[in-house]
C-alpha positions, 0 to 999 in steps of 0.5 A: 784553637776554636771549637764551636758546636754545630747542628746540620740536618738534611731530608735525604734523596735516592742520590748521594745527598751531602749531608756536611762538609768541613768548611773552609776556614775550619782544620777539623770536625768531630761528627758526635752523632748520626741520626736518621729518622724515617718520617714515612709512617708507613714504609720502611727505607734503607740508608747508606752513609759514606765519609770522604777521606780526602777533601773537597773534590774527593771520589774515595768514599768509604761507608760508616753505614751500608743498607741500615733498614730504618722501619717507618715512625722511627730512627737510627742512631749512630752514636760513634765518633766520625773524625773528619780533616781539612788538609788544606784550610784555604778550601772545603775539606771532608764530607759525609753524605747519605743515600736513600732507598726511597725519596722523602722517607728519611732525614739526617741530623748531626751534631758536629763540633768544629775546630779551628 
């Protein structure tokens, strides 16, 4: 088994914005971190965070953070473990996505670790 470390970051949309997806080729992601930095200076915004819970074309997601107000010039951390699977290496597996409460106020950053 493989394990290499990952860096992803994404500006987060008012729609549900992937943020990651274990990729193919990889069995499983650990997701060590979650931060959610609000870049407007002025305004506050709320996030919502959800996990798939079943690959790729999945419609069951299931919120790690629902409605966190993130106040201007600063960030959420979520520093719990996400374990994330891909049941079927052939194909994408898992993802997490986030949603803003206003456009181009926040962005994601995870740090991931994958195995393979």
């Amino acid at each position: 088994m493989a394990n290499s470390f990952k860096n992803k970051g994404v500006a987060i949309g008012t729609s549900a914005t992937d943020v990651y997806q274990v990729p193919t080729g990889v069995t499983s992601a650990v997701i060590h971190s979650i931060y959610v930095a609000n870049v407007d200076g002025v305004n506050s915004a709320t996030v919502n965070i959800e996990v798939s819970t079943d690959g790729a074309g999945s419609a069951n997601f299931f919120h790690v953070a629902k409605t966190i107000e993130v106040p201007p010039d600063s960030s959420l951390i979520l520093d719990k473990p996400v374990n994330l699977y891909n049941a079927n290496t052939a194909s994408a597996g898992d993802k997490i996505r986030a949603t803003a409460s206003a456009a181009s106020d926040l962005e994601c950053f995870l740090s991931v670790l994958e195995i393979t």
